[in-house]
C-alpha positions as a printed Julia matrix, in Angstrom:
73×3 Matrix{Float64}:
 22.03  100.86  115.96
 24.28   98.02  116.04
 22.87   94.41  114.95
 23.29   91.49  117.73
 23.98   88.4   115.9
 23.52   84.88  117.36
 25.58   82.11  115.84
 29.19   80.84  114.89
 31.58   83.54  115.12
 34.02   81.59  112.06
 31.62   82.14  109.46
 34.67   82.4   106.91
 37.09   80.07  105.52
 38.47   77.68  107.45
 42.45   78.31  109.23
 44.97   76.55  107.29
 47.33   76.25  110.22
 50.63   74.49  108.46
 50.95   77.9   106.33
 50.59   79.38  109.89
 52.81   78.15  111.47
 55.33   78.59  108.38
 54.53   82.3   108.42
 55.57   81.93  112.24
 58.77   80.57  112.22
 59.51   83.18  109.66
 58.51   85.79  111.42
 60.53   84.62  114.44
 63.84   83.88  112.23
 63.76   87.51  111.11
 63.58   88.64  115.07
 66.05   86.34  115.79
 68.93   87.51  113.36
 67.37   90.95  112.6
 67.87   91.87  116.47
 72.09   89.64  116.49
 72.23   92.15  113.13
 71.42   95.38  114.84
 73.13   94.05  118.72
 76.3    93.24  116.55
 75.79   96.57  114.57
 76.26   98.87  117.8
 79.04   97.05  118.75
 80.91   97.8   116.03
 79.47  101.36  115.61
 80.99  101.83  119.36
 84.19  100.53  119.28
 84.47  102.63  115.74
 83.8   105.69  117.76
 84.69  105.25  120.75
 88.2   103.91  120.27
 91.07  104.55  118.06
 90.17  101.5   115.9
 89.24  104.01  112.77
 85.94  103.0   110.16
 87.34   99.96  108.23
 88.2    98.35  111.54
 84.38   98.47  112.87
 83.07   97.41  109.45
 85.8    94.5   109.53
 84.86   93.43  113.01
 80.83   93.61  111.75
 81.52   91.46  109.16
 83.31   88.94  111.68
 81.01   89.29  114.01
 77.95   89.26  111.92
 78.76   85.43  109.75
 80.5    84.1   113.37
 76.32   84.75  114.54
 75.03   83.27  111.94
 77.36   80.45  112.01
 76.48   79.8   115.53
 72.67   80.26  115.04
């Protein structure tokens, strides 16, 4: 049968909240230019196969596209 305690739930170590909220930002940098990186990716994917633009053109305008992102971020 399951044991009903009575007492502090945080019986652990205490939160260090500055590593946190480091781990955070992180986590919402990689988001951030993970999704421009994939947005920027199907945009050239589509105009490589959708137009008569050819391969090197789409991986040229990826590369444009991709450090003009990160530039603006």
């Amino acid at each position: 049968m399951a044991e009903h305690k009575s007492g502090p739930v945080e019986l652990g170590a205490p939160m260090d909240y500055k590593e946190h909220e480091k781990s955070y930002d992180l986590f919402i940098k990689g988001a951030k230019y993970g999704t421009m990186i994939i947005v920027f990716l199907m945009i050239s994917m589509a105009v490589g196969f959708f137009t008569s633009a050819g391969f090197l053109f789409s991986v040229l305008l990826f590369i444009i596209l991709s450090v003009g992102g990160i530039l603006l971020f």
